[in-house]
C-alpha positions in Angstrom: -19.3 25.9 -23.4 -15.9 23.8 -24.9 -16.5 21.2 -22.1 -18.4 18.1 -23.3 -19.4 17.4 -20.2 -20.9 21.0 -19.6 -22.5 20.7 -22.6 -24.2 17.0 -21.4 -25.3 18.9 -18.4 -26.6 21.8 -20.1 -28.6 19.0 -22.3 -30.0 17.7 -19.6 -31.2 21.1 -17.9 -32.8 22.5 -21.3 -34.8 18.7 -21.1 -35.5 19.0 -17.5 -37.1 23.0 -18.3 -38.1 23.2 -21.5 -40.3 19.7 -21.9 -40.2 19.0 -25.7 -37.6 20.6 -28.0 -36.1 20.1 -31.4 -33.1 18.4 -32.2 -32.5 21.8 -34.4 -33.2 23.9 -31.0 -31.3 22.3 -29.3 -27.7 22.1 -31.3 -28.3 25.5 -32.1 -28.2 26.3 -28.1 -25.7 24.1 -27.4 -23.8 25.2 -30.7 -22.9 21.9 -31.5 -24.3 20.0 -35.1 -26.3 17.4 -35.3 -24.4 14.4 -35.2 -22.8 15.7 -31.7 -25.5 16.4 -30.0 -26.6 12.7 -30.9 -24.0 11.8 -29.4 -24.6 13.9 -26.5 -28.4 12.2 -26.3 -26.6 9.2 -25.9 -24.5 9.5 -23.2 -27.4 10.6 -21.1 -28.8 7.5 -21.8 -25.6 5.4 -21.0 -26.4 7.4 -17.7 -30.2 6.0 -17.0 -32.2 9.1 -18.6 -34.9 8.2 -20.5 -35.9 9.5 -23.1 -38.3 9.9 -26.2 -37.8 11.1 -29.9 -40.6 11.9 -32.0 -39.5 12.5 -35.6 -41.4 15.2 -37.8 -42.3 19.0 -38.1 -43.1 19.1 -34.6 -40.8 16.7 -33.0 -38.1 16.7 -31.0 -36.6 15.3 -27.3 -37.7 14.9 -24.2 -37.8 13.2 -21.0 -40.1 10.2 -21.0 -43.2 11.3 -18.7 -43.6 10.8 -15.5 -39.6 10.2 -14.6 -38.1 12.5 -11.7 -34.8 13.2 -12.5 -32.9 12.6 -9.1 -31.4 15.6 -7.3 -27.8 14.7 -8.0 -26.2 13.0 -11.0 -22.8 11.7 -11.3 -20.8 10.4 -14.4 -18.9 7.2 -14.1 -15.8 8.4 -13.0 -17.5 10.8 -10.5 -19.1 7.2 -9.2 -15.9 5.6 -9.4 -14.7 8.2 -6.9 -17.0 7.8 -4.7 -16.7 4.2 -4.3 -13.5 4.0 -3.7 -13.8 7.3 -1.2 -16.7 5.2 0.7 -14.0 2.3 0.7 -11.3 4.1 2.3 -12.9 5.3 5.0 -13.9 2.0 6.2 -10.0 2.1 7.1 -9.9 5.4 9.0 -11.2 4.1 12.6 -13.7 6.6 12.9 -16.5 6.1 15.5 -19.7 4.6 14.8 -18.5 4.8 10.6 -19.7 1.5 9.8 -23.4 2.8 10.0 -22.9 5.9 8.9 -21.2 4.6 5.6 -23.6 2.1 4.5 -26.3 5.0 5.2 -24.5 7.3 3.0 -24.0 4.6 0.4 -27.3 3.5 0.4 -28.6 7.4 -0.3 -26.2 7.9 -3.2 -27.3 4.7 -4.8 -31.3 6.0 -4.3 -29.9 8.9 -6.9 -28.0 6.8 -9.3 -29.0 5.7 -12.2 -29.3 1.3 -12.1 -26.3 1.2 -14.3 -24.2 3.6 -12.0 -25.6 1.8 -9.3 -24.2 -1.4 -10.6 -20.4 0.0 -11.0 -20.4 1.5 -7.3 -21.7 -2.0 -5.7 -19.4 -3.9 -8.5 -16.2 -1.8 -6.9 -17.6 -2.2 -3.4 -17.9 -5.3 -3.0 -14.9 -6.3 -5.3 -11.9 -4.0 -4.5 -9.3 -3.9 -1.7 -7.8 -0.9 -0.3 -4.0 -1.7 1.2 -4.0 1.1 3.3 -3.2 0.4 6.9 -6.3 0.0 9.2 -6.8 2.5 12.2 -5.0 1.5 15.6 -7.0 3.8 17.3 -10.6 4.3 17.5 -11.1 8.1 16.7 -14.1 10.3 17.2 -16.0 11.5 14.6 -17.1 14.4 16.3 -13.4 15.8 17.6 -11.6 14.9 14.7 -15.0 17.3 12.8 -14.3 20.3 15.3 -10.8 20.1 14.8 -11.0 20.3 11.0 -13.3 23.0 11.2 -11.3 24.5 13.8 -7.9 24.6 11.3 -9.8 25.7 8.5 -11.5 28.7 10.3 -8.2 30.1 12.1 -9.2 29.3 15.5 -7.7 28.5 18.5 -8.7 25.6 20.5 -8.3 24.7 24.4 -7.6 20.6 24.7 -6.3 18.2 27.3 -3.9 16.3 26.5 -2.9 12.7 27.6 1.2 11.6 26.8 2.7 8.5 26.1 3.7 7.9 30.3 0.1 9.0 31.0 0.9 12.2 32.3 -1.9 14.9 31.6 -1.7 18.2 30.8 -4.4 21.3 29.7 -3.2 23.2 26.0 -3.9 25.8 24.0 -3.5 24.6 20.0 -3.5 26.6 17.0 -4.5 23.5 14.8 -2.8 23.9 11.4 -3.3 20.3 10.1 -4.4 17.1 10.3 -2.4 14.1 8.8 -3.6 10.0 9.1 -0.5 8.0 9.0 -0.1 4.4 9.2 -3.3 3.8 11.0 -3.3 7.1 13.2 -4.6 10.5 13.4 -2.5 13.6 14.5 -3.2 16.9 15.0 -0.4 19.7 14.1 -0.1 23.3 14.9 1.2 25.6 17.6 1.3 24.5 21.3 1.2 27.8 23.4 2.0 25.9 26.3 5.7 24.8 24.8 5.6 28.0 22.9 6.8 25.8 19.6 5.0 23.5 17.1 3.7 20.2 18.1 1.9 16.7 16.7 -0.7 15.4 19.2 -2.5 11.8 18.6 -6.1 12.2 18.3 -6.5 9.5 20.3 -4.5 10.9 23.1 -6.8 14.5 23.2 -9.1 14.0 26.2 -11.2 17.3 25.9 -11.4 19.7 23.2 -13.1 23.1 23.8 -13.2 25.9 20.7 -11.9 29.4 21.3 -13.1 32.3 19.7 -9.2 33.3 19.4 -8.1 34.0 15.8 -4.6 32.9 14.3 -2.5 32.9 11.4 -0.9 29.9 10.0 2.1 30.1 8.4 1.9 29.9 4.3 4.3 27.5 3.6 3.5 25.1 6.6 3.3 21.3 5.8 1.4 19.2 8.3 2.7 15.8 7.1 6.2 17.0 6.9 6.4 18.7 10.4 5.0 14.9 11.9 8.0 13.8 9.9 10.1 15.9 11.5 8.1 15.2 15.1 8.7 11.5 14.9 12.3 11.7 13.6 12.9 14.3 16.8 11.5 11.9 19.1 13.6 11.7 22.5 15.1 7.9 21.7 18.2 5.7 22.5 20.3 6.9 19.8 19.9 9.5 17.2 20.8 9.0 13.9 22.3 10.3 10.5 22.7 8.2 7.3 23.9 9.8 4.2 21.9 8.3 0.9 23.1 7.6 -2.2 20.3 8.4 -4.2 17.2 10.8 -5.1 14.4 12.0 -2.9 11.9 10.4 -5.0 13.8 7.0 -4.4 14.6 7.2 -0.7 10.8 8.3 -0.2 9.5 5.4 -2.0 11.9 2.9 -0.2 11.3 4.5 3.2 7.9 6.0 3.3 7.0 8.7 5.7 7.9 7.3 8.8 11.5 6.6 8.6 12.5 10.1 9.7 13.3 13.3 7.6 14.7 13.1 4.4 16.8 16.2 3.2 18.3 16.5 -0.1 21.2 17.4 -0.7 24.4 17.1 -3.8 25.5 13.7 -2.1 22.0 12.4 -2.2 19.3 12.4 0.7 20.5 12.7 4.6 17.8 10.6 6.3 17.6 12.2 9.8 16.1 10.0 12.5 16.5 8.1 16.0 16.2 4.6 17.2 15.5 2.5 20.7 17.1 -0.7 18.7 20.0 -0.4 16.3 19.3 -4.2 15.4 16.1 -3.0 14.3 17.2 -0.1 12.3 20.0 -1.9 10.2 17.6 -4.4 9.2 15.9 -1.4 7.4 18.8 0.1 5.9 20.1 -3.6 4.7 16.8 -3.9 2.4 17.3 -0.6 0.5 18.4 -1.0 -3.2 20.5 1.6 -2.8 24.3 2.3 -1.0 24.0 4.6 2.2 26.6 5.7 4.4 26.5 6.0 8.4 27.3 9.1 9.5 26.5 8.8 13.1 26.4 7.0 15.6 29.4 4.9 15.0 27.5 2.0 17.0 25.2 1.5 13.5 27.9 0.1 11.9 28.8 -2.4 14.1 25.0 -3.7 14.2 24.9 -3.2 10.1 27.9 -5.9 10.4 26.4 -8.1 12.5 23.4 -8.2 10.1 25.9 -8.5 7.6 27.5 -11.6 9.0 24.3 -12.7 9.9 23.1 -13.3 6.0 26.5 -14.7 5.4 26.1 -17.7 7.6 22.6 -18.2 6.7 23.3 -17.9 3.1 26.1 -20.8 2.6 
């Protein structure tokens, strides 16, 4: 046992079984000396444990009497998660969440020591999470059966509602599920196009499991295929823009959203599409740094326009 924290645990199970036991005992199970197990005595009781010391022949440790030691303990960073878990999923749209968090919160903190307690409510009530807030409402219950779905290999049967409304019955061999700027997608293999495919959530109008195995391929990337679903999207103009710069940079300028990013020895080519060039040269005018158009030609002459555009407003 080199893990301190295995060690603490292993403390607290040898208190929990064996009632009263010597300091001596103890460190000699633990194999650790005296002064370290001490230490490891007092870390439980940063935790909330109680406990008692009787010194003498036939003393020793124990937990004080009458205490029930809860059914799940967590250290302070294991807490720390948790808040902040319980804090991002107030962001994820789900369905009837609201009720269902402040019931799962309130159980942990009937386990937590007061002090634990303390930190998860401290962070609660303290913290913000910038992450972008659901535009859909999503239900619990699909977005469960598609998760089990993908991790058990099996097919599922779904209809599907498009953008223009138009509806259509699919069988999906989920692969992944990404949230992205305040939306849920499903992505995997659409039999029905015979190719892969990103469907909303919020767009799924039925879901019915098949007991249809599949394989998924090792190297697939659910976030990157949405990436590569949104950049493909059928818009106005497509687009090509050469980077000067790292992946790491271009990612950090232009999130996940932007289109595909591909590196290669000039840089990154961003590979995307656009209803509004106006649009899209504002975003390529904020990035620290140099890019050239590739296609369409039309980018340029909006990029222009924006440049003129800060000209005159800047003298």
């Amino acid at each position: 046992m080199s893990n301190p924290t295995t060690r603490v645990l292993a403390l607290l199970e040898l208190l929990q079984s064996q009632g009263q036991i010597s300091g001596r005992e103890l460190a000699q199970r633990l194999e650790v000396d005296g002064r370290t197990l001490r230490r490891y005595i007092s870390s439980l009781e940063e935790l909330g444990i109680p406990l008692t010391t009787e010194r003498g022949r036939h003393g020793g440790y124990r937990l004080v009497a009458g205490f029930k030691l809860p059914p799940m303990m967590f250290s302070p960073d294991e807490a720390q998660a948790i808040a902040l878990g319980l804090l991002a999923a107030r962001s994820l749209g789900l369905s009837d969440s609201a009720p269902a968090l402040a019931s799962a919160q309130a159980k942990l903190e009937r386990v937590m020591p007061v002090a634990l307690k303390q930190r998860v409510r401290a962070l609660g009530e303290s913290a913000t999470l910038d992450i972008p807030r659901s535009r859909d409402e999503t239900d619990h219950q699909l977005l469960d059966a598609l998760a089990f779905a993908a991790q058990a290999r099996l097919r599922v049967r779904l209809t599907y509602e498009t953008a223009n409304q138009a509806s259509s019955e699919r069988e999906v061999d989920p692969y992944g599920l990404v949230y992205r700027w305040g939306l849920w997608y499903l992505s995997g293999f659409c039999h029905l196009r015979g190719d892969l495919r990103s469907f909303r959530l919020s767009r799924i109008q039925d879901l019915q499991p098949m007991d249809i195995p599949f394989e998924r391929p090792a190297d697939f990337d659910a976030a990157q295929h949405l990436s590569a679903s949104i950049a493909n999207l059928p818009r106005s103009y497509p687009l090509e823009i050469q980077l000067l710069t790292d992946l790491h940079s271009a990612t950090l300028e232009l999130g996940g959203n932007a289109g595909m990013l591909v590196p290669n020895a000039q840089g990154v080519r961003l590979v995307s599409s656009t209803d509004s060039l106006t649009w899209f040269s504002r975003q390529l005018a904020r990035l620290p740094f140099d890019f050239r158009v590739i296609s369409p030609p039309e980018l340029n002459a909006a990029l222009h326009a924006q440049g003129q555009r800060l000209l005159r407003l800047s003298q």
